[in-house]
KOLGUGU-896383 format. One record per residue: residue number from 1; residue in one letter; y, x, z of N, C-alpha, C, CB in turn. Coordinates in steps of 0.001 Angstrom, whole numbers. Last residue first. Glycine has a CB too. Example, Ala and Ser with C-alpha at 12.3 -4.5 7.8 and 13.67 -1.06 7.14 Angstrom:
     k   r       n.y       n.x       n.z      ca.y      ca.x      ca.z       c.y       c.x       c.z      cb.y      cb.x      cb.z
     2   S     -2250     12850      7080     -1060     13670      7140        30     12900      7870      -598     14084      5725
     1   A     -5690     13190      7800     -4500     12300      7800     -3300     13200      7800     -4473     11308      9046
This chain:
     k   r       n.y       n.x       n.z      ca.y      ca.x      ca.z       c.y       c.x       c.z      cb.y      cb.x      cb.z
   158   X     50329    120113   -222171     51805    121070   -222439     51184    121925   -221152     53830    120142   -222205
   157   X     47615    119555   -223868     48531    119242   -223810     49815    120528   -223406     48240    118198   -223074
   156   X     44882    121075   -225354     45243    121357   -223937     46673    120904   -223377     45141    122825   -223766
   155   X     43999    120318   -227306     43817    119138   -226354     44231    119979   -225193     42225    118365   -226246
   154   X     44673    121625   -229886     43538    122106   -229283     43378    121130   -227634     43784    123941   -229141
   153   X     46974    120494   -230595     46221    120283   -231195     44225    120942   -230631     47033    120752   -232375
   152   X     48336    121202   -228392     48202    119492   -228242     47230    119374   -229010     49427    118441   -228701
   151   X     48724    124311   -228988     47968    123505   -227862     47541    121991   -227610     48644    123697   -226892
   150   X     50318    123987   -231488     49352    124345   -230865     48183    123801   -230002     49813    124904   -230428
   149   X     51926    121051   -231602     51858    122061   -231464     50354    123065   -231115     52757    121986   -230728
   148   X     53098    118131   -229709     52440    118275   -230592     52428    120058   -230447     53002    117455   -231855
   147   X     52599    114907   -227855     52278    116303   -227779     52543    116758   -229393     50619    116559   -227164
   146   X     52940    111920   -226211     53294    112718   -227350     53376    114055   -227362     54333    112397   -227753
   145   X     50120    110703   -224850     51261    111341   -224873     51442    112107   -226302     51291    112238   -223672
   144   X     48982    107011   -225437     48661    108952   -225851     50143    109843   -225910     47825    109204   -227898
   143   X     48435    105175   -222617     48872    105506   -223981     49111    107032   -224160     50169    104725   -224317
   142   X     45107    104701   -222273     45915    104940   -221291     47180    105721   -222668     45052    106026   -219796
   141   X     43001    101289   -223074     42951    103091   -223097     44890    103457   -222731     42263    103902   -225355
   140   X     42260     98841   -221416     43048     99664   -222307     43270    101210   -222315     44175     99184   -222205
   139   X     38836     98054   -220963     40080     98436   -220570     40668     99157   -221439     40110     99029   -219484
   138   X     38209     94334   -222919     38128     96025   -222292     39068     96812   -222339     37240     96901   -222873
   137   X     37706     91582   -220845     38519     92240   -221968     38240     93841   -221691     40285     91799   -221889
   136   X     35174     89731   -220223     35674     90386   -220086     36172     91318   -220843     35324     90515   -219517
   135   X     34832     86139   -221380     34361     87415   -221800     35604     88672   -221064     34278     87358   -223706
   134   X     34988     83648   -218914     35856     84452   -220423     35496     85381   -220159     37486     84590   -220783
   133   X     32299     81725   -218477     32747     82898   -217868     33685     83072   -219397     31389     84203   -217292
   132   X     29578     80508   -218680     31145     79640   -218438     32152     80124   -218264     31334     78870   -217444
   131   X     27691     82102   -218398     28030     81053   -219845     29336     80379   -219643     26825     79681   -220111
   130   X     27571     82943   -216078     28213     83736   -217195     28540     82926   -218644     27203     84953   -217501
   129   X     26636     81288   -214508     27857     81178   -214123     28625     82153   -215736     28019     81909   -212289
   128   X     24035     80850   -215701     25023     80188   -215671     26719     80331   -215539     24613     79689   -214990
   127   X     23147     83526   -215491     23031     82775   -216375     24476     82040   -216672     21935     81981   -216035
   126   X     23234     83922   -212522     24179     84171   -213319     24175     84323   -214512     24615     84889   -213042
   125   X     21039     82049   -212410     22610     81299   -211609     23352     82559   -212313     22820     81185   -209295
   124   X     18688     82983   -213365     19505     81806   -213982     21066     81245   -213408     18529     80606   -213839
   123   X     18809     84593   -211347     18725     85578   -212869     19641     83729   -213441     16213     86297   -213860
   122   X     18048     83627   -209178     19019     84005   -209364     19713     84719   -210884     18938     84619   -208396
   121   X     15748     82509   -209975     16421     81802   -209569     18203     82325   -209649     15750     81571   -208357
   120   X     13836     84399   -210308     14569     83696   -211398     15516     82764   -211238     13815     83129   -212113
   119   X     13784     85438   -207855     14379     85821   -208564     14322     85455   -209803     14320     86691   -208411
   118   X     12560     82992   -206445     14110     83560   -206046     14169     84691   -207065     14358     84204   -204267
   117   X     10114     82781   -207517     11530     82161   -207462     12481     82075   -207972     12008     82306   -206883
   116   X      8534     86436   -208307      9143     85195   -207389     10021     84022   -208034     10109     85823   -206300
   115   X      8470     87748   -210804      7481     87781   -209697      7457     86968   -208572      7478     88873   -209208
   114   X      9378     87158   -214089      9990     87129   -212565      8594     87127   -211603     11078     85530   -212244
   113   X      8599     87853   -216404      9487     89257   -215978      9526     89187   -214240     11410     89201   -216744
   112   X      7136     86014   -217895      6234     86591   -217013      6989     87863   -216064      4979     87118   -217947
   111   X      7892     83239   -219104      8855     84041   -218116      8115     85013   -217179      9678     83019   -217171
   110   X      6947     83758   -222729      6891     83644   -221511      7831     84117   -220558      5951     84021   -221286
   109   X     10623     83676   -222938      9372     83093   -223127      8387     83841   -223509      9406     82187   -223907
   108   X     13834     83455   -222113     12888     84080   -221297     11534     83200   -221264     13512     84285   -219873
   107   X     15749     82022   -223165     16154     83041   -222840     14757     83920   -222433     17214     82784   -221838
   106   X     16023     79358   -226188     15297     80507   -224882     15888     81758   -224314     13994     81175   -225373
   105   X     18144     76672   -225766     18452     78573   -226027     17230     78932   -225555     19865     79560   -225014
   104   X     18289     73294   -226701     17415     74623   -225464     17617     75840   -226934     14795     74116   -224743
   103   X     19516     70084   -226136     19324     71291   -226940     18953     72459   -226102     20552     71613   -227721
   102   X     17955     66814   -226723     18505     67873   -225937     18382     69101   -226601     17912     67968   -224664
   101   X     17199     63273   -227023     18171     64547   -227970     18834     65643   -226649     19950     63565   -229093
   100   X     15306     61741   -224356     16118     61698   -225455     16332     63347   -226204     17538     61000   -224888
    99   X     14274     62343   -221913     15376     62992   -221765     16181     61958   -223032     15176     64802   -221964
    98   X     11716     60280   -222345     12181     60593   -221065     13939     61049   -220534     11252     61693   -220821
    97   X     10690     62173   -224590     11195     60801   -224546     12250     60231   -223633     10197     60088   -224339
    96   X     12484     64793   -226103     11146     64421   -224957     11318     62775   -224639     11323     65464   -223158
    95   X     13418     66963   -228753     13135     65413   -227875     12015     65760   -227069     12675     63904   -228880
    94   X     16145     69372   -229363     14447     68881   -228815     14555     67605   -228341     13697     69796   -227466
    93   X     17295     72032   -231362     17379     70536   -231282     15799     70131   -230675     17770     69801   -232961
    92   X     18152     75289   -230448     16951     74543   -230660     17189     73246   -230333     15836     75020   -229946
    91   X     21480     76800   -230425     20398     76385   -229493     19294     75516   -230697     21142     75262   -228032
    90   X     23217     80020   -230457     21955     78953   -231260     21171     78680   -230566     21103     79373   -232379
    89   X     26307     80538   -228628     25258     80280   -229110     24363     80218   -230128     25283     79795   -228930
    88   X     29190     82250   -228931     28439     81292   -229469     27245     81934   -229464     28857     80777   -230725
    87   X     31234     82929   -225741     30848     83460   -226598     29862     81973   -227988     29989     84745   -225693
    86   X     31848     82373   -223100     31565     83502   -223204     30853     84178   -224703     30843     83574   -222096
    85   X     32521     79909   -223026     33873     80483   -222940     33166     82101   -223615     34717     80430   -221016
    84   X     30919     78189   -226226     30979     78591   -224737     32403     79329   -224775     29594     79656   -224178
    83   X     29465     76560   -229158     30538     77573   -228208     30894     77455   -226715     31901     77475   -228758
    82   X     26381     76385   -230258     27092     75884   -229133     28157     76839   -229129     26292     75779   -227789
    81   X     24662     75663   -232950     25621     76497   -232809     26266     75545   -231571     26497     76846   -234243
    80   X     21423     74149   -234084     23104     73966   -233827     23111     74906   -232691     23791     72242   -233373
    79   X     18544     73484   -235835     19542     74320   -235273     20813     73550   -235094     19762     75523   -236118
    78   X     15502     70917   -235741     17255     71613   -236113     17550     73098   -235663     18595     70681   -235170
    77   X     13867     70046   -233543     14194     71787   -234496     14901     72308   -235347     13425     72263   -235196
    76   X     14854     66984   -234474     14147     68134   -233654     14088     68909   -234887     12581     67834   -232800
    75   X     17752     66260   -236651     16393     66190   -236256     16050     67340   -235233     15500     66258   -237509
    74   X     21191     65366   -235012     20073     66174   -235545     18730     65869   -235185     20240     67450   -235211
    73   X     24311     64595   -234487     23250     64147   -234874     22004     64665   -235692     23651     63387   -235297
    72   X     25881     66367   -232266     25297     66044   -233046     24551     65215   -233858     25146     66371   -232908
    71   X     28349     65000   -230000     26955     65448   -230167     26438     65224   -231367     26108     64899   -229297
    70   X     31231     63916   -230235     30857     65773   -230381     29563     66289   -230004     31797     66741   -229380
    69   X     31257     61137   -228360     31783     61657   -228996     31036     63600   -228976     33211     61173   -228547
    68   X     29009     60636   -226368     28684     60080   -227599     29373     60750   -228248     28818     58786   -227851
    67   X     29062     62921   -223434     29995     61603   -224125     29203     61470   -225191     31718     61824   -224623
    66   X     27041     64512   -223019     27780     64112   -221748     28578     63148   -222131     28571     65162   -221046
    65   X     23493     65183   -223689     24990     64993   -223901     25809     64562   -222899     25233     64142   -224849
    64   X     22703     68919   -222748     22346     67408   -222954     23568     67408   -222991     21514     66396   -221976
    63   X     21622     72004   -223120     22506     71208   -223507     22307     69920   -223594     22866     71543   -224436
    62   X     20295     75075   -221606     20043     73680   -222119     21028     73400   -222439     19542     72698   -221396
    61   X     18693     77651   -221592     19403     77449   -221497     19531     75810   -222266     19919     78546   -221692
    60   X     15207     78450   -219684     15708     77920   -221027     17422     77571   -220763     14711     76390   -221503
    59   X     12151     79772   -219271     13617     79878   -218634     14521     79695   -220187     13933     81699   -217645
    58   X      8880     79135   -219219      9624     79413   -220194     11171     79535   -219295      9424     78237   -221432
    57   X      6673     78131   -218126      6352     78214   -219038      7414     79655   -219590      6334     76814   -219578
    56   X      7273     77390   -214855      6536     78278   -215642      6385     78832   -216591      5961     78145   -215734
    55   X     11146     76544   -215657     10006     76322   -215694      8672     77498   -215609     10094     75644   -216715
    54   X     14797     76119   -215342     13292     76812   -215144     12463     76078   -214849     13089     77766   -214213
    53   X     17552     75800   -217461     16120     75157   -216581     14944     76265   -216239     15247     73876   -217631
    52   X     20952     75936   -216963     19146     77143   -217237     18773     75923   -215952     19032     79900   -216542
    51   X     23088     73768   -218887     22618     74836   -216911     21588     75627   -217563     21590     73650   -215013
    50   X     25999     71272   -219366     24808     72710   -220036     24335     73476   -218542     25937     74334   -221358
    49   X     26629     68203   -220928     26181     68820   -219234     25702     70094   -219887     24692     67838   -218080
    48   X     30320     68081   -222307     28584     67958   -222727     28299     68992   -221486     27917     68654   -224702
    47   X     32396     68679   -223380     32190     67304   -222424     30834     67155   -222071     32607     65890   -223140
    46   X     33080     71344   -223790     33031     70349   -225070     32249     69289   -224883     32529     70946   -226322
    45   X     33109     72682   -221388     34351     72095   -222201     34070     71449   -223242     35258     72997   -222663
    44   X     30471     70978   -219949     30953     72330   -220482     32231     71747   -221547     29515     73317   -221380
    43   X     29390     70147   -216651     30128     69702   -217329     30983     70945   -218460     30870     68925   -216347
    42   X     26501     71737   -215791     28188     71446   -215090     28369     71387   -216752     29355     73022   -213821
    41   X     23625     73133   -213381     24258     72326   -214591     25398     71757   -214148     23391     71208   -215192
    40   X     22854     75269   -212040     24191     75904   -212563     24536     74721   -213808     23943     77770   -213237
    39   X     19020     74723   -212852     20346     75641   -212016     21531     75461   -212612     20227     77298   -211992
    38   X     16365     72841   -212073     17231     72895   -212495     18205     73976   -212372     17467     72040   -212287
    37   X     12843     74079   -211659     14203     74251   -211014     15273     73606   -212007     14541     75886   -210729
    36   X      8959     74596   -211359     10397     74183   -212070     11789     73505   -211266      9987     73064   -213141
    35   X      8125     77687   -210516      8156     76128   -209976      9517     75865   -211184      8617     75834   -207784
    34   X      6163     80432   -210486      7181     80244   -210837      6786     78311   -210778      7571     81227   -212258
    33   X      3931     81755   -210443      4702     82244   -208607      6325     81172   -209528      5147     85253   -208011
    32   X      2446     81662   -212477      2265     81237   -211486      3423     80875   -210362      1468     81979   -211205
    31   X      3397     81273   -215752      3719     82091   -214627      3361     81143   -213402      5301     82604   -214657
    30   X      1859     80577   -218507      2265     79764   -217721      2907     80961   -216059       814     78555   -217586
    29   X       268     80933   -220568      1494     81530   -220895      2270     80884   -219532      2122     81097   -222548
    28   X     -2558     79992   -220529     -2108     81122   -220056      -519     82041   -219545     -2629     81572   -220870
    27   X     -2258     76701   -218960     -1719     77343   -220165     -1609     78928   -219969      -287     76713   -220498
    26   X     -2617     75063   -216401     -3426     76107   -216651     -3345     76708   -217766     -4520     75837   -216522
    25   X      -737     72645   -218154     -1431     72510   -216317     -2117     73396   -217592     -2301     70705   -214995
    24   X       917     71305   -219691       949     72746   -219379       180     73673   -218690      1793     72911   -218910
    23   X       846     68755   -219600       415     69607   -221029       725     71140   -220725      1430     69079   -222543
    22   X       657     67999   -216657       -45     68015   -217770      -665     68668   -219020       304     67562   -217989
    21   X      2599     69572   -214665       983     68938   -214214       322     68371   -215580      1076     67425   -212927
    20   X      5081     70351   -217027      3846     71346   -216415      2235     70394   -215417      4933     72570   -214988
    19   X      5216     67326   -216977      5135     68280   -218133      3919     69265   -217693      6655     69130   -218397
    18   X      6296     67013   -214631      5321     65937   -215528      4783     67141   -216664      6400     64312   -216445
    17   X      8632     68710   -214367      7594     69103   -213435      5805     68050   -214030      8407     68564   -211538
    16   X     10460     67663   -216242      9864     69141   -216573      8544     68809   -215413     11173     70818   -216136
    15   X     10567     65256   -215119     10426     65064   -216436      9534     66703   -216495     12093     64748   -217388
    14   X     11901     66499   -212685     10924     65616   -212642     10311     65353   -214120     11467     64400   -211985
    13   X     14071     67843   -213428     13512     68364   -212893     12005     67625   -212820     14262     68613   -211930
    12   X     15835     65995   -214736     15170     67479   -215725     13965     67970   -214936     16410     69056   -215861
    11   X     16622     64312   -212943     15975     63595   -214151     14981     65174   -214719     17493     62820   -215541
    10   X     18206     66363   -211448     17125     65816   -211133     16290     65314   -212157     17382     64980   -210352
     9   X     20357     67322   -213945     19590     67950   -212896     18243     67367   -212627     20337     67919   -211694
     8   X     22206     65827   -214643     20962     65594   -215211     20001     66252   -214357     20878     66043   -216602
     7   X     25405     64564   -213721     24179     65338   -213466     22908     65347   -214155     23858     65092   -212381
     6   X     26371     61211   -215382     25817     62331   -213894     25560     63193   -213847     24924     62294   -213186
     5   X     26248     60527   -217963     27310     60464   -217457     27031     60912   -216094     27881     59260   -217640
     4   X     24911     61186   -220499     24092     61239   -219329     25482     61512   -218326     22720     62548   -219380
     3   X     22945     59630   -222951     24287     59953   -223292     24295     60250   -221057     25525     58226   -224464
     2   X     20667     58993   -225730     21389     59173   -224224     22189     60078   -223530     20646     59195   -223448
     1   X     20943     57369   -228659     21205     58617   -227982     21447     58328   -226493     22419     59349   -228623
């Protein structure tokens, strides 16, 4: 297992960009105006690197490992269940040689939605930032006066 005590970022980026000049080069499913990007990879409480990769192909939420300890041991295309602050996952078990054991969420296959970049670019940064995010609590409803009678019962209070 590789186990990726830096950043993966770059490594992803170059590995993905091999990819697309090969087994991808001219694939219909492929978005033009779109370049492959790392975004928003960071160390996720369960020690392990997670970001959105972009690619032509596809906009993927990832998981490589970050310690030996609390990575799976799974065949490709497995399943496994990620928890986040914002909630659980199902990511897709994948090899590439290059990377080793990585896990990918699709979010966006084909990624034919973005017309630029910059705007998948930004679609994946709050991707990111939301996967790391505590779920926003909802607002408390305002406590119910005590009414009763007639009118309280027809909602026109006092």
């Amino acid at each position: 297992m590789k186990v990726w005590a830096n950043d993966p970022s770059s490594e992803l980026v170059s590995v993905f960009a091999d990819i697309a000049r090969t087994r991808m080069a001219d694939l219909p499913i492929c978005n033009t105006a779109l370049n492959v990007e790392a975004v928003g990879f960071a160390r996720s409480s369960h020690g392990h690197w997670a970001g959105v990769m972009i690619t032509p192909w596809a906009i993927n939420l990832l998981c490589l490992p970050g310690q030996e300890t609390g990575w799976p041991a799974l065949a490709a295309c497995s399943k496994h269940g990620w928890r986040f602050p914002s909630g659980d996952y199902e990511f897709t078990v994948a090899e590439e040689e290059r990377l080793g054991n990585y896990h990918l969420c699709s979010l966006f296959s084909p990624a034919f939605e973005f017309p630029t970049q910059e705007q998948a670019r930004l679609t994946a940064l709050a991707v990111s930032h939301a996967l790391h995010a505590e779920p926003m609590a909802a607002p408390e409803a305002p406590p119910a006066k005590a009414t009763s009678g007639r009118r309280a019962f027809l909602g026109l209070g006092r």
